[in-house]
N, C-alpha and C positions, 0 to 999 in steps of 0.2 A: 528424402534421399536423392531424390532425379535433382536436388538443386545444390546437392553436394554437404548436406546433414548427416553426418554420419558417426553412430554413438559407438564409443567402446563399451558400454553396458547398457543391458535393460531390465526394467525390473516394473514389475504391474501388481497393482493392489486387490486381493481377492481374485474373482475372473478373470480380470485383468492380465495375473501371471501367465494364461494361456496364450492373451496375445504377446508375451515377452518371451515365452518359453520358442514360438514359434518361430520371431526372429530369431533368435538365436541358435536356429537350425535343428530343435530338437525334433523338432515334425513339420512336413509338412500342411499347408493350408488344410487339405482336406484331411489329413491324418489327425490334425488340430480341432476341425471340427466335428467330429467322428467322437471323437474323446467328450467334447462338452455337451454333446446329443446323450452318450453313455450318461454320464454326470446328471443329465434331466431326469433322465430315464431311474438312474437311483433314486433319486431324489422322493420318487413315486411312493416308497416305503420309510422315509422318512417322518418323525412325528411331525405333527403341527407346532407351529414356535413364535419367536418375533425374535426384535434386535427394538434395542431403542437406544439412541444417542444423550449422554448427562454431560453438561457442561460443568466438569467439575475433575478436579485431578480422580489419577487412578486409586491415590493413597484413600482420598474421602468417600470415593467409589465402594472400594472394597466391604466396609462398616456396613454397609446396607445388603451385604449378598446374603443367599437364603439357597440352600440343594436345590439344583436344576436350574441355577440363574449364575452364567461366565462368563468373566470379562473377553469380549470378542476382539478388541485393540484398544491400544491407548495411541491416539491420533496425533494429542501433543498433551503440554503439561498442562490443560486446562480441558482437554475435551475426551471424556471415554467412553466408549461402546461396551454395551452387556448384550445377552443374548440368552435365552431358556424359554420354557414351555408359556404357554401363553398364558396360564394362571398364576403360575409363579413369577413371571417377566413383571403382570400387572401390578401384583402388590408390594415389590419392591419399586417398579417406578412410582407410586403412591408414594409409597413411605421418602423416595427420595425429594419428591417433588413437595411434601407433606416439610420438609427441612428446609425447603429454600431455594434447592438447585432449579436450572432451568434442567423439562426432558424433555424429549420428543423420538417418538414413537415411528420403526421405521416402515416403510411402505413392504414388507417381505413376510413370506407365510413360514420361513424355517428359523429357526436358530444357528445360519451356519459360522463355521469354524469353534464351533461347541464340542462336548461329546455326546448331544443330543444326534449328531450324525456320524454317529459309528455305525448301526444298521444298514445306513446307505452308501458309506466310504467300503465296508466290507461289497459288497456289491459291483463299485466299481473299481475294484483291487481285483475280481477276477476277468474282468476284461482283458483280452489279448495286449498286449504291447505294443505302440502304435511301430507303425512300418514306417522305414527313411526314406524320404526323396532323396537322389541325387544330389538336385540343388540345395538340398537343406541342409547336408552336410559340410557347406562348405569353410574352410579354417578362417574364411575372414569374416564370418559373422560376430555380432558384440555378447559379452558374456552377460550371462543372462543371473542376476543377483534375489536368491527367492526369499520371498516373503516367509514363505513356511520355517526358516531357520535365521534367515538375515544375513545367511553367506553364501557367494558362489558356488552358483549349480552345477554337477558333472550331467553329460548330458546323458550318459547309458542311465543316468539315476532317473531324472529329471523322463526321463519316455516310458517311464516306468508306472503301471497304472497304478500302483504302491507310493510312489508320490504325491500323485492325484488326491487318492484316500483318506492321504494323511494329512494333505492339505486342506480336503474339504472338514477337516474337525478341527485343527489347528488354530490358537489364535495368530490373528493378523501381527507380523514382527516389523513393521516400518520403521521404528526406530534403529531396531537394529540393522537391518537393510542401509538406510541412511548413513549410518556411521562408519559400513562395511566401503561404502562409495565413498564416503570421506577420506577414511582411510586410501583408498584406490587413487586417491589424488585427484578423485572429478571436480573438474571447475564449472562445468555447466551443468544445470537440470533443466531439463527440456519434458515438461508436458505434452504430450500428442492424444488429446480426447477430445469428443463431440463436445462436452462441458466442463471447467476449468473445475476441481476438484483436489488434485496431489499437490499444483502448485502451490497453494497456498498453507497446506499443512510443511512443506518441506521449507516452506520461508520462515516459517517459527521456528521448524528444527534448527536452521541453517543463520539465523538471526546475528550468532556472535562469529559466523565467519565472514570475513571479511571479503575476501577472494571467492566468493562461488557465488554465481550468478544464478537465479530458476526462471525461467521465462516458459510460457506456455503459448497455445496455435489458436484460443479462442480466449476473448474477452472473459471476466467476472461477470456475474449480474449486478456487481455495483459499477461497472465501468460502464464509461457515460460513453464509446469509441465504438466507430462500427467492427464492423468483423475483419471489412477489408483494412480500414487504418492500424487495428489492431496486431495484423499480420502485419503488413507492412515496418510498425515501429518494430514487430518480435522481428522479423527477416533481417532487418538493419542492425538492432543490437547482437545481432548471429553474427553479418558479417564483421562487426566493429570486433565482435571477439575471438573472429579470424576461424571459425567453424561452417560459413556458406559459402560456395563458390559462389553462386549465381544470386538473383532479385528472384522474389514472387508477384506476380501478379493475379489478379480474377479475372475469370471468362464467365457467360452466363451461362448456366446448366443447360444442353439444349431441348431438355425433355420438362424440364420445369422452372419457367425464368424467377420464381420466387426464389429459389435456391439458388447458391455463390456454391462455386469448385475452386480448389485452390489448384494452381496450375501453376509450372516452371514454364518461361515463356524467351526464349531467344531474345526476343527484341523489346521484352518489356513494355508493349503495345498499349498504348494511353486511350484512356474513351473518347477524349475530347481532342480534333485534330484541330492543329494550327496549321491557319493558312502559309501558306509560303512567302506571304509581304510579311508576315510578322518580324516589325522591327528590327527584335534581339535575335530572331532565330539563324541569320548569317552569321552572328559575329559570333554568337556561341557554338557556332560549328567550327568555326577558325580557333576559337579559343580550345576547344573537346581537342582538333586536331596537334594545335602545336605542343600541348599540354601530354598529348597521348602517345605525341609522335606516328601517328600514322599520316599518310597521306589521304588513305580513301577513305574520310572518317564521311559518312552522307547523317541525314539528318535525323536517322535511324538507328546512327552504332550506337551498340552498348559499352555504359562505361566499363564496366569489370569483362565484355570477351573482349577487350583490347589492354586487358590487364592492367586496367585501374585500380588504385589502394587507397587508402584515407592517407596518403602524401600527396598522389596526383590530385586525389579530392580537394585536400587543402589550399593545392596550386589554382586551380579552376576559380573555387570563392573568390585568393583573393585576384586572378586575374578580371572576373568579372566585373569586384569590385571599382579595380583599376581603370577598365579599361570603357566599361559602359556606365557604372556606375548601382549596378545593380548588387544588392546588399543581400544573401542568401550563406547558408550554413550547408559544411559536411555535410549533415545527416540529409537535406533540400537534395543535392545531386546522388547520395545514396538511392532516395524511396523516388526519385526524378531523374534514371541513371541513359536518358538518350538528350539530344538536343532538343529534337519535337517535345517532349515530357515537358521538360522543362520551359523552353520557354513557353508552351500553357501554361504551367502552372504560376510563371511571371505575369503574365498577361490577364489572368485570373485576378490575380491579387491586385495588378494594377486597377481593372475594374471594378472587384467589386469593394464597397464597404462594409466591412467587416461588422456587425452586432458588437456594442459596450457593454458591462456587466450587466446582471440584470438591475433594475430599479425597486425597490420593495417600499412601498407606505405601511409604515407602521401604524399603530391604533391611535397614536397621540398625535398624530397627522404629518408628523417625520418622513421624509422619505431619503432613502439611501442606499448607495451602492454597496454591495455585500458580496463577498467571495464562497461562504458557505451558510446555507439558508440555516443549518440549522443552529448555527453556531449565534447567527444574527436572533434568532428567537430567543435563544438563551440570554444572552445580556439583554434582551430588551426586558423580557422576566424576572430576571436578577433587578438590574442596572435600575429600571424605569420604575417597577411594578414591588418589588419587593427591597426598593432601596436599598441595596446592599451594601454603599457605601457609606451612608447616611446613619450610622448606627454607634451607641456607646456615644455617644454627645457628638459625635464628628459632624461637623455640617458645614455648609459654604453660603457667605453671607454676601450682599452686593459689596462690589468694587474688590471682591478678594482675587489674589493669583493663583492658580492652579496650576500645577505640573503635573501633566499624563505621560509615565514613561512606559512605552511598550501599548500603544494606541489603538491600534491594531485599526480599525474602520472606523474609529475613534468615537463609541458609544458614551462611556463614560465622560468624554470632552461634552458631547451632545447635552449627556444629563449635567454635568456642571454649569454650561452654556442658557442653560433655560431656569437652573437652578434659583439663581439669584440677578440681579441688572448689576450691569457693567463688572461681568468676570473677562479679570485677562488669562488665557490659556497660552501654554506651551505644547505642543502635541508634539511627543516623538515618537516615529516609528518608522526601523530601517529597512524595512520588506517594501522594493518597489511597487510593485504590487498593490499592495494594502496602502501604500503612501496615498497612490494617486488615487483610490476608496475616500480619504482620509480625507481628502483638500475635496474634494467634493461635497461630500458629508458634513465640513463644518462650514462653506463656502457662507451660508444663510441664515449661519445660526450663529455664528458671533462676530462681534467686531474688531475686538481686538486679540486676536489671535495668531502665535507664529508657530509655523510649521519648521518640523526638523528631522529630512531623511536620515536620519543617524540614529546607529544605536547606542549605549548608553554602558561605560564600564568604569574601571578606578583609573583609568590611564588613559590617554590621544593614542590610536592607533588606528591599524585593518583586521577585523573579522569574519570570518565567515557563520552567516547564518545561514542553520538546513530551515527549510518554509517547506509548510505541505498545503499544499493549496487547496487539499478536503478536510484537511483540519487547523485551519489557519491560528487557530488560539493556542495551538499546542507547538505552531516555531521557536526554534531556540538558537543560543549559540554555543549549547550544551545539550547537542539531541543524543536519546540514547531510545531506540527502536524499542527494544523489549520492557521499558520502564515505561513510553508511550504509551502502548500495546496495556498494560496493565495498570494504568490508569484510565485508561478508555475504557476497559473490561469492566473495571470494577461501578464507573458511571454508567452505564448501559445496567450491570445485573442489578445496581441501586432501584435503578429508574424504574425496572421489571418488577425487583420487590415490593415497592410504592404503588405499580400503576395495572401491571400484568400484562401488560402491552404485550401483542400476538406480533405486533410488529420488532417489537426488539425480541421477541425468544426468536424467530426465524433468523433475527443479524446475530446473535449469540450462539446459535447452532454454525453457523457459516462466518463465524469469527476470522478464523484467519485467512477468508476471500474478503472479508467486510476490511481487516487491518490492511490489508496490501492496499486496497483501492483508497484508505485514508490514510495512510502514509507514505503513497506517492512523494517523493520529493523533489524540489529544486534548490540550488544552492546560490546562497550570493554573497558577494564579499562588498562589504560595506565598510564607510568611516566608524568610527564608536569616539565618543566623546565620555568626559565626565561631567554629572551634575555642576560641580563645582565652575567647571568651564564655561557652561553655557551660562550659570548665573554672570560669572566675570565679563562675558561676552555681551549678553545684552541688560548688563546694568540694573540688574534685578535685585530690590532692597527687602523684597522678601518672600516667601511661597507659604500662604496660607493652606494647603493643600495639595499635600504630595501623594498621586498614586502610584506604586511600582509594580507591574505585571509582566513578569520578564521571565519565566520560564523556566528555574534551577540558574539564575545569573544573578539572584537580589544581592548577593554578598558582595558579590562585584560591583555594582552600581550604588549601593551604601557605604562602601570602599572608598569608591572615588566622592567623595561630600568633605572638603578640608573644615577642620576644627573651627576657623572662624566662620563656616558659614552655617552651622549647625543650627546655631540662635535665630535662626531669619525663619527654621522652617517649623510652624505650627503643629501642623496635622500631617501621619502619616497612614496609608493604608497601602497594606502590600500582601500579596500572596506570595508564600513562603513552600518550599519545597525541602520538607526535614530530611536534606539527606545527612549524614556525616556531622548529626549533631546542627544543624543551620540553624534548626527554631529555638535552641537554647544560645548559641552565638551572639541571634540576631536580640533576643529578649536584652540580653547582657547588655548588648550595645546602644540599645534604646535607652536604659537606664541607665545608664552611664552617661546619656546627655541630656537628663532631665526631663525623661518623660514617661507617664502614666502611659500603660497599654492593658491590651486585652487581646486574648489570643484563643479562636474557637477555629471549630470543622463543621463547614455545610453538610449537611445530612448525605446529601448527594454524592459530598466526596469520601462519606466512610470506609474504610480500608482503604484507603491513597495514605498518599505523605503529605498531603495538601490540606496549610491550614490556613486562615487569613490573621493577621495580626492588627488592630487596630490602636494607634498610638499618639498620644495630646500631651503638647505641654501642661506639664502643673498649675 
């Protein structure tokens, strides 16, 4: 708030509501916590209980309830909360877990929002009515949206210990809350807790809308970012979306320096001071002032109190570009908003050298740069170990061509490369990224191989590919979040049914903290060629071995292969994504130019759309 955050509504899950009800002026702080000392205090006569969390919709939920076992919330459409007596709780989570679901059991001795607490809601329903501060009353506080019904609270209701009551047996209504706010036209969700929690259940809810943004005040425990960079990126996408006045900075706590406070700070005061000969640090105070228009800009103003926007931002890049040569982004003089800042943080980067990917040796004595460790295990298990493309007669002989479309760190290139002597390869793949992975990775392993940043359609043009760079196998030029999201669900509960790994039921409970941090995105627009082109281009009399692994885009890249060059290509293997009828499309059209195929589902990817198809000339 002190940086100028300032919500028209609040709304807090379970106890939570207390701290929402309180913003929103229905009590004060201490009238606030007067009320949840009462709320213990029932609690005292309340039976013994639990809650345990099932990864599994509400509808499949329900089949397994048994008196004195209620659904507590449904979180989203894959993860639901029950709650009842401790004997009863037990042998329905058995019975669920006995079926296949992931459970887990939660750390809490009641069954609340059950009607296992009615005994104790009666209790705190004759508590007095809390008393108004002043200040709590005041008409510009944000309204406060409850959980207990999913609509805007009145506040003479909402101070009413008869709330409370009803709230503490009630189950939890987020969905509905969520939708009340959709409705209300919010475009921002803004998490404020010690541990990121709502955000990531409101990013499932919130998936098909387009326009609403959720950002939270602390990292995931999948996110790899400190706490302070973490804020910082949240503060900037605040500003970019025109909801902060001000920057955040950290101070060190002065009673415990292990601890970060997060603090609004005038001058945005950097740890690291630049000396006063630094180079840029003149020229970007000349630049901060003609740009800002002030005269008395010293090395210290901040950009946004001199009424900086992402236009003056824009001006700034490119004057520096211009003028020093120095090559930095909007978002750089955002989270870098004085001159000092800045040019440290120029100065920094001039000095230091920055860490390349990491390097991984594989068991066959490979070594390679990789974008995600876990993705690289995977294909080398597949790829190397369980030859997965090597199957139904397909195989690669010496001096054959191969074409890898959709490369990625270019594994498969790797295993055709050592497959057979003197293979020619074509590697494409248009994710910068993973390109420069790609030309490293095959730099030592073949000879004659050409590289092609491009990606691959029925037509010459520009596309845009989303890349997620924690799930780099799953980039497309056809992403669609919640199909993502439920392909990755379905390989993780596979993997748990197979293996019982305590490590993936903990990522399957925390699903939709685990989906945000893997479906981080970045975007880039890149050329896209067609097969056909590149054969015409480099003079290619025939492809022994075509793989295509493109993401929901095979139709398009089997598209673009003109009728005369159909006869050149051998062997085809491609991963297929049945949506809108694709695998029977794609069958048709294979047979339709003479060639024998076979079409199966890796165990792994049961319940997906994901099948592989492998296909030989007659």
């Amino acid at each position: 708030m002190a940086a100028g955050v300032l919500p028209d509504y609040v709304c807090g899950y379970s106890l939570g509501e207390y701290a929402a009800a309180h913003l929103a002026g229905a009590f004060g702080f201490e009238e606030g916590l007067s009320l949840i000392i009462e709320r213990a205090s029932a609690l005292s006569v309340a039976p013994r209980g639990g809650l345990a969390s099932i990864y599994a919709p509400r509808s499949e939920v329900e089949q397994f309830l048994i008196p004195d076992v209620y659904v507590v919330a449904e979180n989203s459409s894959a993860q639901t909360v029950i709650g009842g007596g401790k004997e009863h709780l037990a042998n329905v989570m058995a019975s669920i877990e006995f079926a296949g679901y992931t459970v887990q059991e939660l750390a809490v001795e009641h069954a609340f929002h059950t009607p296992l607490m009615l005994q104790a809601a009666s209790g705190l329903s004759r508590t007095d009515p809390v008393r108004i501060e002043e200040e709590a009353s005041r008409t510009s506080r944000p309204r406060l949206i409850s959980t207990l019904d999913g609509m805007p609270g009145e506040l003479r209701e909402i101070r009413s210990p008869e709330h409370w009551a009803r709230h503490l047996c009630a189950p939890v209504q987020l969905t509905k809350a969520v939708s009340t706010l959709v409705n209300c036209e919010t475009s921002i969700f803004l998490e404020v807790a010690p541990i990121q929690s709502l955000a990531p259940l409101l990013r499932t809810h919130l998936s098909r809308e387009k326009n609403i943004s959720v950002l939270s005040t602390v990292p995931s425990g999948f996110d790899g970012r400190s706490v302070e960079k973490f804020v910082s990126d949240t503060a900037f996408h605040l500003r970019e979306l025109g909801c902060a006045a001000a920057p955040f900075t950290f101070e060190n706590d002065c009673i415990d320096q292990s601890e970060r406070t997060l603090v609004y700070n005038d001058n945005a005061a950097s740890a690291s001071a630049v000396p006063e000969e630094n180079i840029h640090l003149a020229k970007i105070r000349e630049i901060w002032a003609g740009v800002l228009e002030c005269e008395d800009v010293t090395y210290d103003t901040n950009f946004f109190a001199c009424g900086g926007d992402s236009l003056r931002a824009a001006q700034i890049v490119q004057r520096l570009k211009k003028d020093i040569g120095i090559h930095c982004t909007i978002r750089d003089i955002y989270i870098s908003p004085t001159p000092r800042v800045l040019a440290g943080v120029i100065a920094s980067a001039d000095a230091v050298s920055f860490p390349v990917d990491d390097i991984l040796s594989l068991p066959n004595g490979l070594a390679v740069r990789y974008q995600s460790r876990a993705d690289v295990d995977y294909f080398y298990r597949s790829i190397f170990l369980e030859r997965s493309y090597a199957k139904h007669g397909l195989h690669i002989k010496a001096g054959d061509t191969v074409m890898d479309i959709g490369a990625n760190i270019g594994m498969f290139s790797m295993f055709a490369a050592l497959e057979a002597p003197d293979v020619k390869l074509f590697s494409v793949e248009p994710v910068p990224t993973l390109f420069k992975m790609l030309e490293f990775n095959l730099a030592d392993v073949c000879e004659d191989v050409t590289l092609l940043n491009v990606g691959v359609s029925d037509r010459p043009g520009v596309a845009t590919i989303t890349f997620y760079p924690n799930s780099p196998g799953m980039s497309s030029f056809a992403p669609d979040r919640m199909d993502e999201e439920a392909i990755l669900t379905a390989l993780l509960q596979n993997d748990y049914k197979a293996n019982k790994n305590s490590v993936i039921s903990e990522i399957l409970f925390r699903s939709s903290e685990f989906m945000d941090s893997r479906f981080e995105e970045k975007r880039y627009e890149c050329s896209v060629i067609s097969v056909s082109e590149i054969i015409a281009q480099y003079n290619i009399d025939k492809i022994d071995f075509l793989k295509i692994d493109v993401q929901k885009y095979e139709m398009r890249v089997l598209g673009g292969i003109d009728i005369r060059h159909w006869p050149l290509i051998r062997q085809i293997a491609i991963e297929v994504h049945d949506k809108n009828g694709a695998m029977n499309e794609i069958c048709l059209l294979l047979e339709s130019k003479g060639y024998a195929f076979r079409a199966e589902q890796d165990s792994l990817y049961k319940g997906t759309d994901i099948f592989n198809i492998f296909a030989w000339r007659q």
